[in-house]
C-alpha positions as CSV (number, residue, x, y, z in Angstrom):
1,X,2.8,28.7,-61.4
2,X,1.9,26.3,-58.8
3,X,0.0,23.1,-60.1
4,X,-3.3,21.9,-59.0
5,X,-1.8,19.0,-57.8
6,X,0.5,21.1,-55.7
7,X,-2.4,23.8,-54.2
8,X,-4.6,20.4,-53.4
9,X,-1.6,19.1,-51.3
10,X,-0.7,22.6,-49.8
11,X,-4.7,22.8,-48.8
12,X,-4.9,19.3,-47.1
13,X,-1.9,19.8,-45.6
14,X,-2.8,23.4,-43.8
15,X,-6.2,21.5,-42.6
16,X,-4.8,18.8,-41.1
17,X,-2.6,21.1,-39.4
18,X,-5.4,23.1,-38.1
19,X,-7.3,19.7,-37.0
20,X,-4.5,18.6,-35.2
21,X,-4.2,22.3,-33.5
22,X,-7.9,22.2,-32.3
23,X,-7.7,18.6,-30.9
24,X,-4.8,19.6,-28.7
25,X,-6.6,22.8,-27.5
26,X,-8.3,22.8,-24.5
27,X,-9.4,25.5,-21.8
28,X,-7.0,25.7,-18.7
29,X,-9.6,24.6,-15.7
30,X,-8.8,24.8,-11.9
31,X,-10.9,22.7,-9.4
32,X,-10.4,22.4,-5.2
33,X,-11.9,19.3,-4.5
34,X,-13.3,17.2,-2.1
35,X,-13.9,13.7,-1.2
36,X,-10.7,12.0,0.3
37,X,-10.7,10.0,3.2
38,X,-7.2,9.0,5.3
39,X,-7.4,6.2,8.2
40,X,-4.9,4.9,10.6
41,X,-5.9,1.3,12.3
42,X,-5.6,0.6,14.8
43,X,-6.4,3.7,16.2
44,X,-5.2,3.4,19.7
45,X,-3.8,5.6,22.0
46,X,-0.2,4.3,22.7
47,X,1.3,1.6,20.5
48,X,4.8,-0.5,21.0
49,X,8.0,-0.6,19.8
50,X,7.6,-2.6,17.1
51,X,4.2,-2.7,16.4
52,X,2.5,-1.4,12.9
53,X,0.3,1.4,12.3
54,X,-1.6,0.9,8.8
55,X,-2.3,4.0,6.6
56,X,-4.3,4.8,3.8
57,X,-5.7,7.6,1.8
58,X,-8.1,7.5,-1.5
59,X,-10.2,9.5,-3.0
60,X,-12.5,8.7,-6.2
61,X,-11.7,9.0,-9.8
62,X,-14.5,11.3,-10.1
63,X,-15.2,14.3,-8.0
64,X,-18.2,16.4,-7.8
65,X,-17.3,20.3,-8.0
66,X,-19.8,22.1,-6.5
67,X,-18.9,26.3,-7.3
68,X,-18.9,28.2,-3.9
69,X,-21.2,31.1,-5.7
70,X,-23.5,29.1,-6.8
71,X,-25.7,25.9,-6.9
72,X,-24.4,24.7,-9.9
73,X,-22.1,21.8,-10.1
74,X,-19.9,19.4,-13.0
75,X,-18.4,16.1,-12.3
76,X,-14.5,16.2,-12.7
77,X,-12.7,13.2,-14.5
78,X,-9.4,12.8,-13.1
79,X,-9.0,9.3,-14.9
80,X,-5.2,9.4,-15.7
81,X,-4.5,12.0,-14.2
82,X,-0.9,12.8,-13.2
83,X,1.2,14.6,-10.1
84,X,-1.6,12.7,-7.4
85,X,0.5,13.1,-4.9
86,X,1.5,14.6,-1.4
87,X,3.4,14.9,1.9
88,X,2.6,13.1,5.7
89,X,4.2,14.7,8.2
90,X,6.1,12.8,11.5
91,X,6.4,14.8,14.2
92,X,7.5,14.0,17.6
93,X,7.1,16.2,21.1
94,X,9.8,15.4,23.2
95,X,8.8,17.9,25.6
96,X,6.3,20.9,26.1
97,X,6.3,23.7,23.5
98,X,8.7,22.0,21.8
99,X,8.2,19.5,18.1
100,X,10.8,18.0,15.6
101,X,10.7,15.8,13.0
102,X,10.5,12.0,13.5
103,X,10.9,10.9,10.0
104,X,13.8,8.2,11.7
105,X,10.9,7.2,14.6
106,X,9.0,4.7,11.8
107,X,9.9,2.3,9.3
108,X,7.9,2.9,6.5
109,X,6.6,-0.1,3.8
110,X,4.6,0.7,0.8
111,X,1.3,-1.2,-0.5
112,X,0.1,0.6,-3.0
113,X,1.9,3.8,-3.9
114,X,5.2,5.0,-3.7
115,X,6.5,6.8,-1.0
116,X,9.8,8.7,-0.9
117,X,11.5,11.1,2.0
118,X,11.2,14.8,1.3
119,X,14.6,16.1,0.5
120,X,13.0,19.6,1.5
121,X,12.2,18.3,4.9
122,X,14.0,15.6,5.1
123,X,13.9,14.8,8.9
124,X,10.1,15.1,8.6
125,X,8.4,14.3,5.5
126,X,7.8,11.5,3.2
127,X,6.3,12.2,0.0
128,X,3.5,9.9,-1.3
129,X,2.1,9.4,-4.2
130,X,-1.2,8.3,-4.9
131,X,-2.0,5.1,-7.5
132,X,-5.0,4.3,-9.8
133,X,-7.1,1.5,-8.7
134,X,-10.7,0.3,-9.6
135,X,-11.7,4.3,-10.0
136,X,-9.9,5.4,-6.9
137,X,-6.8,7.2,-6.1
138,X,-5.2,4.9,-3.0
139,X,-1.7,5.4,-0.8
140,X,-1.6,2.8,1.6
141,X,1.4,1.8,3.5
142,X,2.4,0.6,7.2
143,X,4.7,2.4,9.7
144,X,6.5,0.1,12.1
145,X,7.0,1.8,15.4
146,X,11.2,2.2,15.7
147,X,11.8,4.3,18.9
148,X,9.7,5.3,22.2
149,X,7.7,8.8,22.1
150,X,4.8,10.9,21.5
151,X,4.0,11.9,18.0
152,X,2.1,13.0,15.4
153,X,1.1,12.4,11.6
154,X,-0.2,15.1,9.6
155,X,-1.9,14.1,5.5
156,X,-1.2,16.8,3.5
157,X,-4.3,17.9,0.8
158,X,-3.5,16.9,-2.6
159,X,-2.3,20.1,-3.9
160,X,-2.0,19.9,-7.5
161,X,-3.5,16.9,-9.5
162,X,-3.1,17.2,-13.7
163,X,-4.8,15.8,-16.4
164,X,-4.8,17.6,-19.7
165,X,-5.2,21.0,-19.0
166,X,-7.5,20.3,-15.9
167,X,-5.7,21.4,-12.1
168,X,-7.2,19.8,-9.0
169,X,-6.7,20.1,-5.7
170,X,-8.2,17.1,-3.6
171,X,-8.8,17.3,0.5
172,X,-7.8,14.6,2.1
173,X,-9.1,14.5,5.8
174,X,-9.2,11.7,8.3
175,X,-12.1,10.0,9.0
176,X,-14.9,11.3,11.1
177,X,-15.1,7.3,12.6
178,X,-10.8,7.3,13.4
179,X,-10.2,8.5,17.2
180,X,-7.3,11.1,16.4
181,X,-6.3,11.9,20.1
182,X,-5.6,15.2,19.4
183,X,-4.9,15.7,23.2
184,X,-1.2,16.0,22.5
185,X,-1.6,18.7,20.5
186,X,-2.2,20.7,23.9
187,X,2.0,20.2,24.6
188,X,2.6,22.7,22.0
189,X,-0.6,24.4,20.8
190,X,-2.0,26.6,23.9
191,X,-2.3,31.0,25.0
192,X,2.1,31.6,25.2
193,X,3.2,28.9,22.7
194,X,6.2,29.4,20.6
195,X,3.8,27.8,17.7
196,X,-0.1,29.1,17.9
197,X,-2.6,29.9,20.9
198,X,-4.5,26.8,19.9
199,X,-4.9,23.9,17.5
200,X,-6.0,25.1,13.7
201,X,-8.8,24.1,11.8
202,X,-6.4,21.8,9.2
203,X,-4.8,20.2,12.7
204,X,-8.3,19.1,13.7
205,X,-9.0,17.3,10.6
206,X,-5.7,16.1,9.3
207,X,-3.5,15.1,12.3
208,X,-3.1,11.7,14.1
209,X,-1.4,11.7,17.6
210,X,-0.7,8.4,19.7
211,X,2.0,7.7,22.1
212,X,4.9,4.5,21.8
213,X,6.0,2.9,24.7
């Protein structure tokens, strides 16, 4: 027969178990977010070889959710939150109806971030991710012009922010102030195109065109 001594320690030892169990439980919650802004400055039409182009994107630690089927609405805390990250895209039109990767076209140099090329698409995308600083996620880095051409840079949305048990997806859209000279899209985004009939809604908002000479 088991002695008191023993059941006592068996008891404590099943509730701290079961204390322990409840503090790592939480409810699995799935957020699209938005809030981000991404800038490019100077944000001129042509640049030179050899000149910069300075990037950055942020968004705040803390994100109103607002649901779509309702008027009701939580803030999200994404304070430590891990996987902040996503792509850019470097494209280049070398002629009409006709893009390919310019990943080579740029030099790039981080500021704050990390940024790393894509294995998946290597020729065309460098994978950023974001960094905590005074209550914002930032990415900022410069490209340095390399070669003549026409191109393009496309911010990808944050697709899949973590923090506990909390998933976020965060839009990141250029700036309604940053002239995006989305003019060149018209080389490869028109009625016949081997791409689309005309430039999408994400292309409107999240792509920067500009020439080098």
């Amino acid at each position: 027969m088991a002695s008191k001594e023993n059941v006592l320690i068996i008891t404590a030892t099943i509730l701290a178990f079961l204390i322990i169990a409840c503090q790592k439980h939480c409810i699995p919650m799935t957020y699209a977010l938005t809030g981000g802004i991404s800038t490019f400055n100077p944000d001129k039409d042509s640049i030179r070889v050899g000149d910069t182009l300075w990037f950055s994107t942020s968004f705040p630690v803390k994100l109103k959710y607002v649901a779509s089927s309702s008027s009701d609405s939580e803030m999200v805390d994404l304070n430590g939150a891990t996987n902040v990250g996503t792509d850019i895209h470097i494209i280049a039109f070398p002629k009409k109806n006709l893009y390919t990767g310019a990943l080579d076209s740029f030099l790039i140099l981080p500021l704050i971030g990390t940024v790393a090329v894509n294995p998946l698409a290597a020729d065309a995308a460098e994978t950023i991710n974001l960094q905590e600083v005074q209550n914002n996620f930032v990415s900022a880095f410069a490209l340095v012009a390399q070669k003549k051409g026409v191109y393009c840079i496309q911010i990808i949305d944050i697709y899949q922010a973590m923090k506990n048990c909390t998933k976020a997806s965060v839009t990141l859209p250029i700036g309604n102030l940053v002239n995006q000279h989305l003019n060149y899209l018209d080389s490869v985004y028109f009625p016949g195109s081997r791409y689309e009939p005309s430039i999408s809604s994400f292309d409107l908002t999240h792509d920067y065109c500009f020439t080098v000479y």
